[in-house]
N, C-alpha and C positions, 0 to 999 in steps of 0.2 A: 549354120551361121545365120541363116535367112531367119528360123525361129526363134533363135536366139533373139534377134532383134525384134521381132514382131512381140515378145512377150517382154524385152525391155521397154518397146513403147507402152505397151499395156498398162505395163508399171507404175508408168510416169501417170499416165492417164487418168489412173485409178486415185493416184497422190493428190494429182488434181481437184478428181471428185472431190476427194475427202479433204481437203484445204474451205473448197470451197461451200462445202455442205458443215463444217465446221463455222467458216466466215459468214454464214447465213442465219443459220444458230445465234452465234454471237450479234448480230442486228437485229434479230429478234427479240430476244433477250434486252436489247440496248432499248427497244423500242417500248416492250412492254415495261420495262421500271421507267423510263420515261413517260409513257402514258399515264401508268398508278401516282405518281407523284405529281401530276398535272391532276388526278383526278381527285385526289388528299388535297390540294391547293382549293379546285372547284367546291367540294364541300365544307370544307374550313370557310370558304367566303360565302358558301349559302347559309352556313351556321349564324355567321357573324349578321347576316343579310333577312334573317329571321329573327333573332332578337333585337336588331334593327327593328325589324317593322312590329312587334310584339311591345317595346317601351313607346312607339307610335301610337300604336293603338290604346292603351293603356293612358296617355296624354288624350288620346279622342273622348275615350269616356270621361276623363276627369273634370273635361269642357263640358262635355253632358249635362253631366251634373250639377255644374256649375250653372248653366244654362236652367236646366229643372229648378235651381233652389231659387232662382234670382226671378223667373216668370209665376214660380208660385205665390213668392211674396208680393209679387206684383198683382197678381190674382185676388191677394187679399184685401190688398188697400183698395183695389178697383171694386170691389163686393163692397167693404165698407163703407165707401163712396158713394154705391150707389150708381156707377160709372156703369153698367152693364153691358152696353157696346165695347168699351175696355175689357171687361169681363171676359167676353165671348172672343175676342182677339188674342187675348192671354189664352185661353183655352185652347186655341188654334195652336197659338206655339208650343206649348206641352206636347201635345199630341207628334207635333214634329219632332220636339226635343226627345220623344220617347221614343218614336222612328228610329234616330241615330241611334239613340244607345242602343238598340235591337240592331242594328246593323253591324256597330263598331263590337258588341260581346260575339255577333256570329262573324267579324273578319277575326278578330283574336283567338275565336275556337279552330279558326281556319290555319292562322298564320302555326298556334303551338303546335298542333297537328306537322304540319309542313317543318316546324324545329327538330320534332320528336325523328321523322320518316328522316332528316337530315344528321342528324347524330346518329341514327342506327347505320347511315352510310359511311359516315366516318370513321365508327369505330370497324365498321366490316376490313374498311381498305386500310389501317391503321394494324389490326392483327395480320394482314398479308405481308408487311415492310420486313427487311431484316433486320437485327440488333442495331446496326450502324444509323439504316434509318430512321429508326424511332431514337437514334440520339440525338439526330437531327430537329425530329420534331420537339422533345424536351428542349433542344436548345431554342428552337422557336417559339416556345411557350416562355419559357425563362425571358427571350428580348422582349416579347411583349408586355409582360412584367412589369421590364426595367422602363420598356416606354410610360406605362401608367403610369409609375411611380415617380418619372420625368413630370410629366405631365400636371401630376397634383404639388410637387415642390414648385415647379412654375406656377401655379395658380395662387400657394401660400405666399410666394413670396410678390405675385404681383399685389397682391391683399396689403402686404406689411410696407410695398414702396409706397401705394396710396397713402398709407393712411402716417408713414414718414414726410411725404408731400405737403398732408394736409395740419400735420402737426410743424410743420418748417424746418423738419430736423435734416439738412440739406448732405450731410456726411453718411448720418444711415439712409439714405435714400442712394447715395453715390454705394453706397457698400450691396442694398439690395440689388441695385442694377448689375454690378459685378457678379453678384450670384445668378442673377435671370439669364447673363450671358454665357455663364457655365453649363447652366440647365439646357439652356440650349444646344449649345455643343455635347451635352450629353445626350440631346433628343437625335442628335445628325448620326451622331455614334452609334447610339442603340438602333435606328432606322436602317445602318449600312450592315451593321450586324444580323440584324432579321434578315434583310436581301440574303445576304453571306447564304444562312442557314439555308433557306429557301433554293438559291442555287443549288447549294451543296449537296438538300437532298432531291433533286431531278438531276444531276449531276454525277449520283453518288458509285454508280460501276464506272465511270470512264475513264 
């Protein structure tokens, strides 16, 4: 009777274990899809955070340049002139202007670099997802989408209230603003939408 009972505690004991070596499993688990789609998140925003600074850089040099053509011609008329203290000042700035764009083509070698090492990350943690959550991420691509495509209807049509404004046509003007306030409510829309996605997949075993 007595072992009887000692190997029914046993039992239980054992149920235990195994409940809780189960329940420990499963927070693991819970922990690492929750980490992978915080880490899909972090590199989608380096992604985004590098071609960021890549169309930066890209405006740096175009100032460059800008700067080069505008002190050359200056160079010139100063030669012409005869101005040669001008001359030699203008020369100084080139030298500088050619400074930057050496600088701003080796931060641009730097930044694509840093895009490239950033998409090879993405797509690694992107082939680890399950079906479910790479539907997720389609669907987060599709709201961003719908956000751009938000985003330039609003720009056209801020372009047509102007220029209803400035034409005096006070009715299409009253019509374009009705459409801008739609756009809008479509940019709130598609905005809760992407969160939605975004939840859903760090969200997606629970």
């Amino acid at each position: 009777m007595i072992e009887r009972r000692i190997d029914a505690s046993g039992g239980a004991e054992m149920k235990n274990l195994t409940k809780l070596a189960s329940a420990s499993a499963l927070v693991v688990a819970l922990a690492a899809t929750g980490a992978r789609a915080a880490q899909i998140h972090n590199d989608f925003r380096d992604v985004r955070r590098d071609r960021g600074e890549i169309r930066a850089d890209r405006r740096d040099l175009q100032g460059d340049w800008r700067d080069i053509h505008r002190d050359r011609a200056e160079l010139r008329q100063d030669l012409r002139s005869g101005d040669f203290a001008a001359a030699r000042a203008e020369r100084r700035d080139l030298w500088n202007d050619y400074g930057d764009v050496h600088r701003d083509r080796g931060d641009l070698r730097y930044d694509r670099r840093e895009l490239r090492a950033d998409r090879r990350d993405w797509r690694h943690d992107v082939r680890e997802l399950s079906p479910q959550e790479r539907q997720y991420l389609r669907d987060i691509r599709g709201d961003r989408q719908d956000l751009r495509n938000d985003w330039r209807d609003v720009s056209r049509e801020r372009s047509e209230l102007r220029e209803d404004l400035r034409n005096g046509d006070s009715r299409a003007a009253q019509a374009e603003r009705q459409e801008l306030r739609g756009d809008y409510q479509d940019i709130r829309n598609d905005r809760s939408d992407l969160n939605a996605a975004w939840h859903d997949l760090h969200d997606d075993v629970h």
